[in-house]
VEXMAR-487071 format. One record per residue (C-alpha): x, y, z; residue in three letters. Coordinates in steps of 0.05 Angstrom, whole numbers, padded with zeros to 5 digits, always signed. Example, Ala and Ser with C-alpha at 12.3 -4.5 7.8 and 13.67 -1.06 7.14 Angstrom:
<nodes>
+00246-00090+00156ala
+00273-00021+00143ser
</nodes>
This chain:
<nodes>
-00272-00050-00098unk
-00220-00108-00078unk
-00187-00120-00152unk
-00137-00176-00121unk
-00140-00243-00145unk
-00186-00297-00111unk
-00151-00352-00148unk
-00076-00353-00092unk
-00041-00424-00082unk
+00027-00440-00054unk
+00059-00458-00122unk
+00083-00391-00150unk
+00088-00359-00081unk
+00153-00406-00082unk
+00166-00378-00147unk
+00163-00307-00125unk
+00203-00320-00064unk
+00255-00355-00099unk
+00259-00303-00161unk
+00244-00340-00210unk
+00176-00317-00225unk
+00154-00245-00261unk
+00100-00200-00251unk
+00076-00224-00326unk
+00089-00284-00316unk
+00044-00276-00255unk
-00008-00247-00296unk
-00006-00308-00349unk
-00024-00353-00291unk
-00061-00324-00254unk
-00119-00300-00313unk
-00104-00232-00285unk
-00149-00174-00313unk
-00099-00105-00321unk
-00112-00078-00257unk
-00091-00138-00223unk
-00030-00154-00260unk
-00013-00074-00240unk
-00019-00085-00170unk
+00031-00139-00177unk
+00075-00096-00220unk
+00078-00039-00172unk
+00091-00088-00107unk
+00140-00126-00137unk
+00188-00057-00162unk
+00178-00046-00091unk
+00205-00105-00056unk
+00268-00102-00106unk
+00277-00033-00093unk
+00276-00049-00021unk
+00329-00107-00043unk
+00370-00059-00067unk
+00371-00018+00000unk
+00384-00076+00050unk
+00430-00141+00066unk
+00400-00210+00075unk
+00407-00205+00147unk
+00361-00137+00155unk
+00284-00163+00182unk
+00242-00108+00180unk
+00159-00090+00193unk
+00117-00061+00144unk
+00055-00019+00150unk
+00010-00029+00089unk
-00046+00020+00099unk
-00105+00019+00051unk
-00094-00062+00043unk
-00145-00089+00009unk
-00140-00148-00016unk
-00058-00159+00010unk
-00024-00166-00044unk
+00031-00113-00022unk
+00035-00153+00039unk
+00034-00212+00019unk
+00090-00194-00035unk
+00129-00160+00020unk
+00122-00223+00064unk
+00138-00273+00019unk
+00196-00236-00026unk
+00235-00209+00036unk
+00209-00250+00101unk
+00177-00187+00131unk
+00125-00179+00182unk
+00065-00133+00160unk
+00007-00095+00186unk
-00048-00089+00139unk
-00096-00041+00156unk
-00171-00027+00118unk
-00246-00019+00119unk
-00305-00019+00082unk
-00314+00041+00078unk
-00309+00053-00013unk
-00353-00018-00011unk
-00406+00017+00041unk
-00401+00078-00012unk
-00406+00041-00074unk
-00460+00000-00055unk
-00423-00061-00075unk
-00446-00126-00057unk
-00379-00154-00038unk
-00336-00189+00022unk
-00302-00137+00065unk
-00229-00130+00046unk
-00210-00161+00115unk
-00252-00221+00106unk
-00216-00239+00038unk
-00149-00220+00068unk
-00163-00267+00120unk
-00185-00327+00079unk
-00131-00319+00032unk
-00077-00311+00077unk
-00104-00376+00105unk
-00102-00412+00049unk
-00031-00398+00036unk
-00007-00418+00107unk
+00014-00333+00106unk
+00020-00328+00184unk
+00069-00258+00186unk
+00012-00219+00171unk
-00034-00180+00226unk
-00090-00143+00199unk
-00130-00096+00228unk
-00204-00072+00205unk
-00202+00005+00221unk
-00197+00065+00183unk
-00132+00091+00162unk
-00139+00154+00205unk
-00166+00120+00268unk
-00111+00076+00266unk
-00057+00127+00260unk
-00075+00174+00307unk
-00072+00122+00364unk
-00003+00098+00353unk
+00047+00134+00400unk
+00104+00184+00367unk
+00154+00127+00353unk
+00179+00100+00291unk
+00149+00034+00303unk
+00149+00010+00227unk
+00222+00005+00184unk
+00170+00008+00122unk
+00099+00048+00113unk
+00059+00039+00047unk
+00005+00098+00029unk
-00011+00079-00037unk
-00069+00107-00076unk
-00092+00131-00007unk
-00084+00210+00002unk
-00120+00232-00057unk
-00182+00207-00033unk
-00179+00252+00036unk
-00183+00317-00006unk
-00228+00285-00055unk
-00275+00253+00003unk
-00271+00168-00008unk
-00305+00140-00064unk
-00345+00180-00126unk
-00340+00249-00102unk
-00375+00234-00032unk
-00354+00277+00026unk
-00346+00219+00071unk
-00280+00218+00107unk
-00255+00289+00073unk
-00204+00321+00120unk
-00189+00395+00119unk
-00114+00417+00112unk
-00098+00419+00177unk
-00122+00352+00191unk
-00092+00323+00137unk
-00018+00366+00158unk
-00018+00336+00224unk
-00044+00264+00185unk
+00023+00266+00146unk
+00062+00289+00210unk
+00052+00236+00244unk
+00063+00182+00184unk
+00133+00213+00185unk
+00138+00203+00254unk
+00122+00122+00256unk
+00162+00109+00197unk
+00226+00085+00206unk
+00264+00079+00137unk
+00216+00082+00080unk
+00143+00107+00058unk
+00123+00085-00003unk
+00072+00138-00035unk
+00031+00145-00093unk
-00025+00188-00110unk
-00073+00213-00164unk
-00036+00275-00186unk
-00096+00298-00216unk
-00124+00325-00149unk
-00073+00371-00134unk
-00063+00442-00177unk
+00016+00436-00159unk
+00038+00367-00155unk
+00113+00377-00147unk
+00094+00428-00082unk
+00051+00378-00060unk
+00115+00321-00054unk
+00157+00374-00023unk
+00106+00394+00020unk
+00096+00315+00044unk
+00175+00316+00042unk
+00193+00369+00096unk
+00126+00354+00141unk
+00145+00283+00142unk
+00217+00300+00163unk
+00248+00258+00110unk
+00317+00270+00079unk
+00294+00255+00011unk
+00265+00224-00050unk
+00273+00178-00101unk
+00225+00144-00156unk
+00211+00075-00153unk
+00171+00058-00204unk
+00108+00077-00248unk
+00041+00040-00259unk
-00031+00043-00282unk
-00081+00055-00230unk
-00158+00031-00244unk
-00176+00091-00271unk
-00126+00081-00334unk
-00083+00143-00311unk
+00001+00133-00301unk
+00022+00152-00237unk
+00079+00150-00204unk
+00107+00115-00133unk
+00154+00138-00111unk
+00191+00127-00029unk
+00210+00178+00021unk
+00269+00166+00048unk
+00294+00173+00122unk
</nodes>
């Protein structure tokens, strides 16, 4: 399901580059339903919170796996001038059945229309993708959000499709540590897991990252609060 809005023009991007526009105020004009306006929410926190972190002069990449639509990178390009990968399938529309345009194909067009040119996406699955990358930290910024969940849960409605084992999905999160620079953005369903904190620690030390901090929370589509929070290098 791509939940991102259709209706992107050039006027409030200046707005949102500039500051001087809010994630409600995005929501107002854009006729955003809840979901939407939350996807704004959460990749707004994050570009301030990576304002917080960095001078002016810093230009980083970002990885934004799990795209969609690109909201997160097109946020992340147009807030702090970055350069982003955005990588996706169809793979919940082939599940679902929905008769829709492939995330890619409406990243595309958007990202188009907008004269957004920093942006490289890529349609391949999340794991494919990963595993051929060589063991360097090739992106300063790596966004896994609302992604992880759905390898225990197998993607989309309970299917098994794309279910990984434990080891697969150890060896998944070892090498997202790996290519990640400075930052991974993460958020999850904490439903899933019988031990949530264990879970973050567990991502923590197989990651190799020093720490972690909370970012922000939001509502994800199915109405529960999670949290995002970034692993820190």
């Amino acid at each position: 399901m791509v939940y991102q809005p259709l209706d992107w023009n050039s006027d409030w991007l200046i707005l949102l580059k500039t500051g001087r526009i809010s994630s409600t105020e995005l929501f107002t004009r854009l006729e955003l339903n809840e979901v939407e306006r939350f996807t704004f929410d959460r990749a707004i926190s994050i570009s301030n919170y990576l304002k917080s972190k960095w001078t002016p002069k810093d230009r980083y990449a970002a990885l934004d796996l799990g795209a969609s639509g690109g909201v997160f990178s097109l946020v992340l390009n147009t807030m702090l001038d970055m350069h982003c990968t955005a990588v996706d399938d169809d793979r919940y529309i082939l599940i679902q059945d929905e008769n829709s345009l492939s995330s890619i194909t409406q990243m595309n067009s958007r990202f188009k229309n907008i004269h957004i040119n920093n942006v490289l996406s890529i349609n391949s699955s999340i794991e494919d993708f990963i595993e051929k990358l060589p063991n360097v930290p090739l992106y300063d910024v790596v966004l896994l959000l609302n992604i992880l969940h759905h390898f225990f849960t197998g993607y989309g409605q309970g299917t098994e499709h794309g279910k990984l084992e434990w080891d697969e999905f150890k060896s998944l999160v070892v090498k997202l540590g790996v290519i990640t620079g400075k930052y991974l953005f993460f958020e999850t369903n904490s439903l899933v897991f019988p031990n949530y904190e264990k879970y973050l620690t567990d991502l923590l030390y197989l990651g190799n990252f020093d720490k972690l901090e909370l970012v922000t929370r939001s509502y994800a589509t199915d109405g529960s609060l999670r949290a995002v929070w970034c692993f820190i290098k």
